[in-house]
LOTORBA-665088 format. One record per residue: residue in three letters; residue number from 0; y, x, z of N, C-alpha, C in turn. Coordinates in nm, 2 decimals. Atoms other than C-alpha are relative to their C-alpha. Layout:
// LOTORBA-665088
('ALA'; NUM; (Y; X; Z); (Y; X; Z); (Y; X; Z))
...
END
This chain:
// LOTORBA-665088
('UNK'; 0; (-0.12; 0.08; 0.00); (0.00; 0.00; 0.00); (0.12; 0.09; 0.00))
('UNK'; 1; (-0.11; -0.08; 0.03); (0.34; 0.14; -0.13); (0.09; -0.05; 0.12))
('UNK'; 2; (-0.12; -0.01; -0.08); (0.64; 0.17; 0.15); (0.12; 0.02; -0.10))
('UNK'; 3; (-0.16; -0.01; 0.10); (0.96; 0.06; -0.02); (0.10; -0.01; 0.10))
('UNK'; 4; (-0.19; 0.04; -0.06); (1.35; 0.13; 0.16); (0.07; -0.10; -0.02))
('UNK'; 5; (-0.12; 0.13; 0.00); (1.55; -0.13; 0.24); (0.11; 0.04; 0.02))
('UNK'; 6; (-0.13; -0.05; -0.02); (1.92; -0.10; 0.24); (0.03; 0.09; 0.14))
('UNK'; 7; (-0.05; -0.09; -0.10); (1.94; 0.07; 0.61); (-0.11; 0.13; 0.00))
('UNK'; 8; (0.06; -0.08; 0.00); (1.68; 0.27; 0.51); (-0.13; -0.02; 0.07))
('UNK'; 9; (0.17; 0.06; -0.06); (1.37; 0.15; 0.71); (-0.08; -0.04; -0.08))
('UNK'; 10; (0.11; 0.04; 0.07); (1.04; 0.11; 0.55); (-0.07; -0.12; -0.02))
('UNK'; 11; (0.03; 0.13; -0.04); (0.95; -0.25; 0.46); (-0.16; -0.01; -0.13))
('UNK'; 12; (0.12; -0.01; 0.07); (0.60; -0.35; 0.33); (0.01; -0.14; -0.11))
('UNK'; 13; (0.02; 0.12; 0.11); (0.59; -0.55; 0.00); (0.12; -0.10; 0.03))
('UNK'; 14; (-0.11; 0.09; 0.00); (0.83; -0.87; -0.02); (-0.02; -0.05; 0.10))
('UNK'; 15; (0.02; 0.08; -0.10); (0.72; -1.00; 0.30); (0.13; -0.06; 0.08))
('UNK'; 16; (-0.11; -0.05; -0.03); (0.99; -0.84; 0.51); (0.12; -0.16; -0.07))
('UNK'; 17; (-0.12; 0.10; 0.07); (1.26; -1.03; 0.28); (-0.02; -0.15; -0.03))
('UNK'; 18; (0.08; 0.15; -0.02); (1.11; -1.36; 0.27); (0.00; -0.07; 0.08))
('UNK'; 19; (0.03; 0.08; -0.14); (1.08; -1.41; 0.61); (0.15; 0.00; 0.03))
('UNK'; 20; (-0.14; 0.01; 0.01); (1.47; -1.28; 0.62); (0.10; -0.12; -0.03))
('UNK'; 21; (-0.08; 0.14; 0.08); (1.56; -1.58; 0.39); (-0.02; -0.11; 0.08))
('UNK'; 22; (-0.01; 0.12; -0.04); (1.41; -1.82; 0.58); (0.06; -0.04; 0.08))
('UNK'; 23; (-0.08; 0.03; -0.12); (1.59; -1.78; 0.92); (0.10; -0.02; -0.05))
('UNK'; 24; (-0.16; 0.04; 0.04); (1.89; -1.98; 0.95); (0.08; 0.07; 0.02))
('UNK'; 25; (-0.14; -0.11; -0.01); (2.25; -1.82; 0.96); (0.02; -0.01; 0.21))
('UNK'; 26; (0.02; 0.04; -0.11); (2.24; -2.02; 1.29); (-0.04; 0.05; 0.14))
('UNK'; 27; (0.07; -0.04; -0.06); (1.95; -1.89; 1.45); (0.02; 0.17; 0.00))
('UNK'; 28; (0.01; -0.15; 0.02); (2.04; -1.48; 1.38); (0.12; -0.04; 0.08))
('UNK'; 29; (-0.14; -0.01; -0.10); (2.40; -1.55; 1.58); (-0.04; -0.03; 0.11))
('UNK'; 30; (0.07; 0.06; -0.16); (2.23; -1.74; 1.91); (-0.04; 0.03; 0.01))
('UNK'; 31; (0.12; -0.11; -0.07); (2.11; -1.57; 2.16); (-0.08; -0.08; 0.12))
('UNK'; 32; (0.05; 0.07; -0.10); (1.89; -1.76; 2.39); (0.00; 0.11; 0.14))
('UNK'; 33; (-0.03; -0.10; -0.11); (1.91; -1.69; 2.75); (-0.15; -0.02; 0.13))
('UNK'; 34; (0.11; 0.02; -0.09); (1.65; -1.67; 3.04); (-0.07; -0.10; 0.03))
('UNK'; 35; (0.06; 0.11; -0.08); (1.62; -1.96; 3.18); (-0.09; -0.14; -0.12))
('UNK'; 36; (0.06; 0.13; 0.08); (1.55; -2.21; 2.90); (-0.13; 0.06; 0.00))
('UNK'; 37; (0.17; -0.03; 0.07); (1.26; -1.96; 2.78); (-0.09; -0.02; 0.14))
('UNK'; 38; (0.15; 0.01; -0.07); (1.07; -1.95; 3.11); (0.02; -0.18; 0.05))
('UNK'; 39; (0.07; 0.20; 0.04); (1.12; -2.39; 3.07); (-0.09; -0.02; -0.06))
('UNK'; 40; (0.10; 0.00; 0.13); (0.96; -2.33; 2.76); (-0.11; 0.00; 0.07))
('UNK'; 41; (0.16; -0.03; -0.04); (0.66; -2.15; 2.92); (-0.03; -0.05; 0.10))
('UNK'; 42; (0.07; 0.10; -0.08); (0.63; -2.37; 3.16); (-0.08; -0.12; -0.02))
('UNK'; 43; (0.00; 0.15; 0.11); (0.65; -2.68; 2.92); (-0.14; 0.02; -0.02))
('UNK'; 44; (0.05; -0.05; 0.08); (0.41; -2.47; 2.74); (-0.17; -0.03; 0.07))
('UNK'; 45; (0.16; -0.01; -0.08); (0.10; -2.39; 3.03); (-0.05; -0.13; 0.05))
('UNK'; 46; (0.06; 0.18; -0.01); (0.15; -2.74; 3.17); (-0.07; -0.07; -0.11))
('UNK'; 47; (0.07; 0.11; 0.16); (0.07; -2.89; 2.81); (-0.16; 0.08; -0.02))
('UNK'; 48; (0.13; -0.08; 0.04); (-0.23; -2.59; 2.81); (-0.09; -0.06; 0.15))
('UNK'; 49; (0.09; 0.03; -0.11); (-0.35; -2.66; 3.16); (-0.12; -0.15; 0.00))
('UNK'; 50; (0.07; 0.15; -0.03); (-0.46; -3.03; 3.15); (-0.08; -0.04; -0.09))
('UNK'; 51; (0.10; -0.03; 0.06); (-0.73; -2.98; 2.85); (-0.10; 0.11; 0.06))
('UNK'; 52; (0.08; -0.08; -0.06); (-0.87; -2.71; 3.07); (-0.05; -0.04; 0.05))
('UNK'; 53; (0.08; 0.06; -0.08); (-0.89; -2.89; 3.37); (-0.11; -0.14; -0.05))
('UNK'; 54; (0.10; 0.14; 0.04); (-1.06; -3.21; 3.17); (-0.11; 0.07; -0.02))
('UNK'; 55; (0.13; -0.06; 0.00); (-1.28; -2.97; 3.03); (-0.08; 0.03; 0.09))
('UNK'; 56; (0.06; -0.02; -0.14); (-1.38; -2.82; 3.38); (-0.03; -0.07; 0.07))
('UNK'; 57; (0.02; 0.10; -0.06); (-1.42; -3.15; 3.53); (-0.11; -0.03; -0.09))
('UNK'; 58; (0.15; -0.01; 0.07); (-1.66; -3.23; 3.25); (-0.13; 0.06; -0.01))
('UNK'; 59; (0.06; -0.11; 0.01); (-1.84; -2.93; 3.29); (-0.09; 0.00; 0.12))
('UNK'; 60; (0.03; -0.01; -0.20); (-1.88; -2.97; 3.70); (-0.12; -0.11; -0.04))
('UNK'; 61; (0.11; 0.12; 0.01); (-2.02; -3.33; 3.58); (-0.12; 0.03; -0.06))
('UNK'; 62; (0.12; -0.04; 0.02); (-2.27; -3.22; 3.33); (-0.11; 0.09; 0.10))
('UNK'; 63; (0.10; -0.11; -0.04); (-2.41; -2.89; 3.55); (-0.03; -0.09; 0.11))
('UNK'; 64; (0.07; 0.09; -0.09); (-2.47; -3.21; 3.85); (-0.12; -0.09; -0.07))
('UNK'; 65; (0.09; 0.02; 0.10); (-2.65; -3.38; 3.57); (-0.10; 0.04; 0.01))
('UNK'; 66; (0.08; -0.06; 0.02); (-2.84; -3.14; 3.53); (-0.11; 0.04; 0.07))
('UNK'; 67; (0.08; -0.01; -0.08); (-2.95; -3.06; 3.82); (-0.07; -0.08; 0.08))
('UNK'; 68; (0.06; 0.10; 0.02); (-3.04; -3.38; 3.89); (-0.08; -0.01; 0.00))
('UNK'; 69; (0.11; 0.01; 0.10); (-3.27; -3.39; 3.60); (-0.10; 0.10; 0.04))
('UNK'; 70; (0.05; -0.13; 0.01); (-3.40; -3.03; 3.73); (-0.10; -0.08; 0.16))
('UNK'; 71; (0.07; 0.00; -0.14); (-3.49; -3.17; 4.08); (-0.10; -0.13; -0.02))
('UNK'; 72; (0.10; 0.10; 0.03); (-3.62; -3.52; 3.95); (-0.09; 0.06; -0.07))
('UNK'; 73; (0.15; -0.02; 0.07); (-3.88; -3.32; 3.73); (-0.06; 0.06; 0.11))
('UNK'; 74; (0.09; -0.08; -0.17); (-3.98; -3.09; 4.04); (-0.09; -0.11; 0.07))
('UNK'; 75; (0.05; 0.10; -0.03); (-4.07; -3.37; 4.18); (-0.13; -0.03; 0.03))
('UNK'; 76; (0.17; 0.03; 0.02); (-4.41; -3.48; 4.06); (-0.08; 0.13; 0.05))
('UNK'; 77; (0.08; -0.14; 0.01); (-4.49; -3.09; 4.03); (-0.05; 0.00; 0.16))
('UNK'; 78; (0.07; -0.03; -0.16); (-4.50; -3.08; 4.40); (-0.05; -0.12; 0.08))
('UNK'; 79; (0.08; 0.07; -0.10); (-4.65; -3.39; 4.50); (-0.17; -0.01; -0.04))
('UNK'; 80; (0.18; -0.07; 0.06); (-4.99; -3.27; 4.24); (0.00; 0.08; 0.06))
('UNK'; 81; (0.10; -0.10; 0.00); (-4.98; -2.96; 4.40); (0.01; -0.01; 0.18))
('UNK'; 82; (0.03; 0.09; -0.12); (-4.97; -3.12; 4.76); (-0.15; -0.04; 0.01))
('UNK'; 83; (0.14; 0.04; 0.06); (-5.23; -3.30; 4.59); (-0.16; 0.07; 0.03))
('UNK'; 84; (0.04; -0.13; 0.05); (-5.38; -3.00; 4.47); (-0.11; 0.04; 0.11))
('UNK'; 85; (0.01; -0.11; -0.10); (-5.41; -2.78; 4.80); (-0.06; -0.12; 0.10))
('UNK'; 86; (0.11; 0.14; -0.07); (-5.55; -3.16; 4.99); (-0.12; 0.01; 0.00))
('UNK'; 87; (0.16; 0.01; 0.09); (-5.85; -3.17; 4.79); (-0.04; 0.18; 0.01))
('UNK'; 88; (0.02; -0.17; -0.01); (-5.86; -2.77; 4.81); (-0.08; 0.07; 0.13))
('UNK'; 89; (0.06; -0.03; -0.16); (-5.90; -2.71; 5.14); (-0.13; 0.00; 0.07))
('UNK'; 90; (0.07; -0.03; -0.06); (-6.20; -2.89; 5.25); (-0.13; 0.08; -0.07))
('UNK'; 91; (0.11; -0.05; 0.11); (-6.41; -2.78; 4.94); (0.03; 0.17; 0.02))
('UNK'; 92; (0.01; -0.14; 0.03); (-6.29; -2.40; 4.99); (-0.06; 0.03; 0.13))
('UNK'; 93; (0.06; 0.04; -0.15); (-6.44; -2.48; 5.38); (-0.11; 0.06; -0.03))
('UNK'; 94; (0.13; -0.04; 0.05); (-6.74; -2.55; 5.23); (-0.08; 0.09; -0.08))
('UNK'; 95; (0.02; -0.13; 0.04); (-6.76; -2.27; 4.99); (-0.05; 0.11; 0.09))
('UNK'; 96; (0.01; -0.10; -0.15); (-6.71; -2.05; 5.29); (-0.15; 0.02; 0.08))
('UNK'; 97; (0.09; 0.02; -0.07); (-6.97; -2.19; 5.47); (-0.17; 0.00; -0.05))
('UNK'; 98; (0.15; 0.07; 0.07); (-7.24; -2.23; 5.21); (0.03; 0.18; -0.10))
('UNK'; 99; (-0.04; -0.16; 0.01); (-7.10; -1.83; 5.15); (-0.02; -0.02; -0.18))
('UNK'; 100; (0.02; -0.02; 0.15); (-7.08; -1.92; 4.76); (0.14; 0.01; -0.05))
('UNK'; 101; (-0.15; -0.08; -0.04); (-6.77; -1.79; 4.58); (0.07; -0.12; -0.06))
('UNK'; 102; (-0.10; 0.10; 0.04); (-6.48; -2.05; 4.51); (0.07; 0.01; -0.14))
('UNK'; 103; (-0.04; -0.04; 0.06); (-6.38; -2.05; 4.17); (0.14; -0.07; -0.01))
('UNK'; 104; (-0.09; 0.06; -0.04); (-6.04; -2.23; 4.31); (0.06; 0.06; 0.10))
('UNK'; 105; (-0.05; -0.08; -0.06); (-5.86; -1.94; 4.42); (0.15; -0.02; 0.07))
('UNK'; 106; (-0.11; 0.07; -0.06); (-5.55; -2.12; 4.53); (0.09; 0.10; -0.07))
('UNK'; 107; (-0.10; -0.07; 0.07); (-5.22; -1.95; 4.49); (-0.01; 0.15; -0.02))
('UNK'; 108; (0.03; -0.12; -0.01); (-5.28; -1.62; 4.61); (-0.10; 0.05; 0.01))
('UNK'; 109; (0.17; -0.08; -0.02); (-5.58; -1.37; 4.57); (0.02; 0.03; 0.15))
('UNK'; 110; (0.02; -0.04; -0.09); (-5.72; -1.24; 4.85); (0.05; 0.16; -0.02))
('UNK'; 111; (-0.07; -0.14; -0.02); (-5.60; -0.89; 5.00); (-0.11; 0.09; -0.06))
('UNK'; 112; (0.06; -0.10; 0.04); (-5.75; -0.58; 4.85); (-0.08; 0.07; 0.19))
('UNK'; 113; (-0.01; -0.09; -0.14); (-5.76; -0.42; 5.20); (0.04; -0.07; 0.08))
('UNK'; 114; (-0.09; 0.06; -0.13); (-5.66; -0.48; 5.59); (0.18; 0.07; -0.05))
('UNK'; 115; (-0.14; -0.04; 0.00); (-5.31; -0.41; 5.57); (0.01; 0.10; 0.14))
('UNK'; 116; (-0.03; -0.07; -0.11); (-5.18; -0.10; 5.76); (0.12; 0.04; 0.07))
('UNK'; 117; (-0.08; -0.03; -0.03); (-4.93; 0.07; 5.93); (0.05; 0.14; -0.03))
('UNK'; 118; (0.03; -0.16; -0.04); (-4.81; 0.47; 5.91); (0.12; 0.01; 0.10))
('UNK'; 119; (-0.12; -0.06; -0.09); (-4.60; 0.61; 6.23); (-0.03; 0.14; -0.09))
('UNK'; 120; (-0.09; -0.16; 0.08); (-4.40; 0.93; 6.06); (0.08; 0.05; 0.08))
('UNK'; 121; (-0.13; 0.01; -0.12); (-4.25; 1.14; 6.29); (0.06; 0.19; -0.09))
('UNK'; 122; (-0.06; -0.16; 0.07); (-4.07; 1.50; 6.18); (-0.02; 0.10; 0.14))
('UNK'; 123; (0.00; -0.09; -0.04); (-4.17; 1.79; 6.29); (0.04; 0.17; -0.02))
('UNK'; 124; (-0.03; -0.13; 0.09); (-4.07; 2.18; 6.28); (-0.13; 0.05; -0.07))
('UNK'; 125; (0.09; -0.06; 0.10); (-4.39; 2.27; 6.10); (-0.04; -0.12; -0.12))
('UNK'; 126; (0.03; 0.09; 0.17); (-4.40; 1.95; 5.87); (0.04; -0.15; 0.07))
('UNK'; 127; (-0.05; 0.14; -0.02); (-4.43; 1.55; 5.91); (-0.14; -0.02; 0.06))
('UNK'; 128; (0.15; 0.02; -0.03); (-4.69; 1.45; 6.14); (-0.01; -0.16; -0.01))
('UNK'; 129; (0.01; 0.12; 0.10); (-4.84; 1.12; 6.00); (-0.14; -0.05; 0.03))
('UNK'; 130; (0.14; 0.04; -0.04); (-5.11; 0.89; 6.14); (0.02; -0.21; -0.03))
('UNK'; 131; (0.00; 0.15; 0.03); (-5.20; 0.51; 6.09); (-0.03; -0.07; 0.10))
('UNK'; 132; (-0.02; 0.09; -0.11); (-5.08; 0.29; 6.34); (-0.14; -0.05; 0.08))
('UNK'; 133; (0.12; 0.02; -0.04); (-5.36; 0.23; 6.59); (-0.16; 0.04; -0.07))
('UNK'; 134; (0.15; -0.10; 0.04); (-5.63; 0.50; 6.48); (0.03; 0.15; 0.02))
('UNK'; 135; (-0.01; -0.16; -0.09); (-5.58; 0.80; 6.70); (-0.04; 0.07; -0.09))
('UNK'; 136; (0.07; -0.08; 0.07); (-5.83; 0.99; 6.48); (0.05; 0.03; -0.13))
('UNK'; 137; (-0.02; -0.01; 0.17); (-5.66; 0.98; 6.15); (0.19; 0.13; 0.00))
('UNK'; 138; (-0.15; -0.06; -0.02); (-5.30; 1.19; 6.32); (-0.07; 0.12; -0.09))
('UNK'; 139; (0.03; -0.10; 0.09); (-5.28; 1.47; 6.09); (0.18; 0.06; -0.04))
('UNK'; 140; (-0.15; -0.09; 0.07); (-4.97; 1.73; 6.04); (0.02; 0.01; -0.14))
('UNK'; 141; (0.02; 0.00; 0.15); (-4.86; 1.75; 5.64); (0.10; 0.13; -0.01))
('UNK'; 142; (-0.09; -0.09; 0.02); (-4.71; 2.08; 5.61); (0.15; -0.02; -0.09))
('UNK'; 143; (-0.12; 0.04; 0.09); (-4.35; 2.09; 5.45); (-0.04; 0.00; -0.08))
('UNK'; 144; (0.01; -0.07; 0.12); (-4.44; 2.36; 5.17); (-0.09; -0.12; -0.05))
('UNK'; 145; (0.06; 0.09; 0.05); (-4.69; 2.09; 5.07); (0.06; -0.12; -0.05))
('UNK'; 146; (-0.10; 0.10; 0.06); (-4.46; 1.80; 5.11); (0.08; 0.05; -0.15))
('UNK'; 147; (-0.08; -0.05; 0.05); (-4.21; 2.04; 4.92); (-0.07; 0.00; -0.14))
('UNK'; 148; (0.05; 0.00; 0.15); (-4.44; 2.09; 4.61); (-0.02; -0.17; -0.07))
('UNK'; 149; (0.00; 0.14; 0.03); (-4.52; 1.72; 4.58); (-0.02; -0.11; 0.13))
('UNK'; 150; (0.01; 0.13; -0.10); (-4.51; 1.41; 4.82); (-0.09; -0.10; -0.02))
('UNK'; 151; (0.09; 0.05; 0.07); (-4.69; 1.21; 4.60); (-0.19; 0.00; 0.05))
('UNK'; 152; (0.14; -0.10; 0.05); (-5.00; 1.43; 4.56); (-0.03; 0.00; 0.17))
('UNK'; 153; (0.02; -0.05; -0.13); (-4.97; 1.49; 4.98); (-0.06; -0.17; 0.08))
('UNK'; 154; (0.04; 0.14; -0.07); (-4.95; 1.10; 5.08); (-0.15; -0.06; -0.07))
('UNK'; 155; (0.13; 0.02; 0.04); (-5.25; 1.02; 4.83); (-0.12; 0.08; 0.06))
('UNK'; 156; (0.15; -0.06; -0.11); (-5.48; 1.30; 4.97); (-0.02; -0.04; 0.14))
('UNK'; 157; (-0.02; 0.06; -0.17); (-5.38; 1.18; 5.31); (-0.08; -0.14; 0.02))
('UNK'; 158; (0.04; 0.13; -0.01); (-5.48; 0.79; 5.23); (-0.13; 0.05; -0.07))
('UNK'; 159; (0.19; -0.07; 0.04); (-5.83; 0.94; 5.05); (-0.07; 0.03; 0.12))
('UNK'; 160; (0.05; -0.04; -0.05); (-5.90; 1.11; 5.31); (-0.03; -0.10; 0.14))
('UNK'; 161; (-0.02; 0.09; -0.14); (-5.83; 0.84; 5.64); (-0.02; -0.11; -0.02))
('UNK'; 162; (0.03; 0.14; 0.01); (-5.85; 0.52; 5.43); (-0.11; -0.05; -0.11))
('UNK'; 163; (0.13; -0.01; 0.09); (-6.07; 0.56; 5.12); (0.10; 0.05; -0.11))
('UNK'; 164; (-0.08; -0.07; 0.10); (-5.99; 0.58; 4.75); (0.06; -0.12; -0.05))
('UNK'; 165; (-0.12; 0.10; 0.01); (-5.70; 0.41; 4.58); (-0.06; -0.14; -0.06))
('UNK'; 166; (0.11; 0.13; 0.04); (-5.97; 0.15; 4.43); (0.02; -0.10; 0.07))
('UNK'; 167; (0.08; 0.09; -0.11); (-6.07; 0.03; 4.72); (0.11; -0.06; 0.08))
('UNK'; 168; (-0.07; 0.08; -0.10); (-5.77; 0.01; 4.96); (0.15; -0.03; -0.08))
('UNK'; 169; (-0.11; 0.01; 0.03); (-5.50; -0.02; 4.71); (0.11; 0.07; 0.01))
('UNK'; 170; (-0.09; -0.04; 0.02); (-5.12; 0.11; 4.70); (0.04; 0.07; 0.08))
('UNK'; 171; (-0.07; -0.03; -0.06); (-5.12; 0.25; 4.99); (0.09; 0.14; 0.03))
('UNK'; 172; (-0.07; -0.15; 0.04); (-5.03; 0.63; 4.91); (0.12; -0.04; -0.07))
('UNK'; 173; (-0.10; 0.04; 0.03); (-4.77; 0.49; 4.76); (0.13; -0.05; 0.14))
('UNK'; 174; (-0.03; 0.07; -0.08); (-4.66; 0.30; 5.07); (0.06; 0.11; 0.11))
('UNK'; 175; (-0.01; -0.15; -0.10); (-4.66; 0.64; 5.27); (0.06; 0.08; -0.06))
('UNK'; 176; (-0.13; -0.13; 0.05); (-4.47; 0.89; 5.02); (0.10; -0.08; 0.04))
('UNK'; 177; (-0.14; 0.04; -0.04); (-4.19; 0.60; 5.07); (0.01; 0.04; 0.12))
('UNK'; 178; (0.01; -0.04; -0.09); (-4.21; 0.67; 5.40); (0.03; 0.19; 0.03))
('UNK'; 179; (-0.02; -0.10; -0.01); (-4.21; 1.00; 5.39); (0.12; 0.08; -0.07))
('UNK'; 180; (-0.15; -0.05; 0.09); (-3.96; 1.07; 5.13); (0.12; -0.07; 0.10))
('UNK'; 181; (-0.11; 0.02; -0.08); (-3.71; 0.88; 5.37); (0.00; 0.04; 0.12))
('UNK'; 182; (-0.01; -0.15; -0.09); (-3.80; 1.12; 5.69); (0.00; 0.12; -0.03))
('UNK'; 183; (-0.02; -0.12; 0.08); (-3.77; 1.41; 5.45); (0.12; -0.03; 0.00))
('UNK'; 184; (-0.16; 0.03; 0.05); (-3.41; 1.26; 5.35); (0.07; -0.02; 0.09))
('UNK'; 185; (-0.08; 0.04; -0.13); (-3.28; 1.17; 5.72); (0.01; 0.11; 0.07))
END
């Protein structure tokens, strides 16, 4: 796009510039508006913008009650089948139990891998001494330098060795580096 000079010398793009010149009145280029009218204007202006907002937003409030409504009336049924459900569940997983055959109506949750345990972690100057809550036999020091090369690798041989293998009792080397990595870090 070429830049053409206008009589004071300023750079005006294409006929635009001059066009828009022509249109303003003689009127309008002598009057100077003053403060106060304009911020009437923008008053005029936000009031006339506001009250399509707030309709909107009142609409808006209405529908998402609607909705939720509709969200709680479907729930509804869901939980008086699974009321239902867990009624009828109950005495039949009894008798399963009792007649030691396996239930193929596992309810909501599986059963646990393992007992669930505990680890007391305490810090010491030669490392982290580290035993599982009520089993005297299982206390055992974990050297730093060991911590230091891996924590991982230290809490897994630890739970091998005191609880079995990760098969059997599950996450719990996992459950003890946390543990450990946050008495390493305090």
């Amino acid at each position: 796009m070429s830049k053409k000079k206008g009589k004071a010398g300023k750079p005006t793009v294409g006929r635009k510039r001059a066009a828009a010149k022509a249109e303003q009145p003689a009127e309008a280029k002598t009057k100077k508006t003053s403060a106060a009218p304009r911020a009437e204007r923008t008053k005029v202006d936000l009031e006339a913008l506001r009250k399509p907002v707030a309709d909107a937003k009142s609409r808006m409030d209405k529908a998402q009650a609607e909705a939720k409504e509709l969200i709680e009336k479907a729930q509804a049924p869901v939980g008086e089948a699974r009321e239902a459900f867990l009624k009828a569940l109950t005495p039949y997983r009894d008798a399963c139990r009792k007649a030691k055959a396996d239930c193929e109506f596992s309810g909501s949750r599986g059963e646990n891998v393992s007992e669930k345990v505990k680890f007391v972690v305490e810090k010491t100057d030669k490392g982290v001494r580290v035993m599982v809550k009520g089993k005297p036999k299982t206390e055992e020091v974990i050297p730093l330098v060991v911590l230091k090369e891996s924590i991982n690798k230290a809490a897994y041989a630890y739970t091998d060795k005191h609880l079995g293998p990760k098969e059997e009792i599950g996450n719990k080397g996992g459950s003890l580096s946390n543990r450990l990595r946050a008495i390493l870090d305090s």
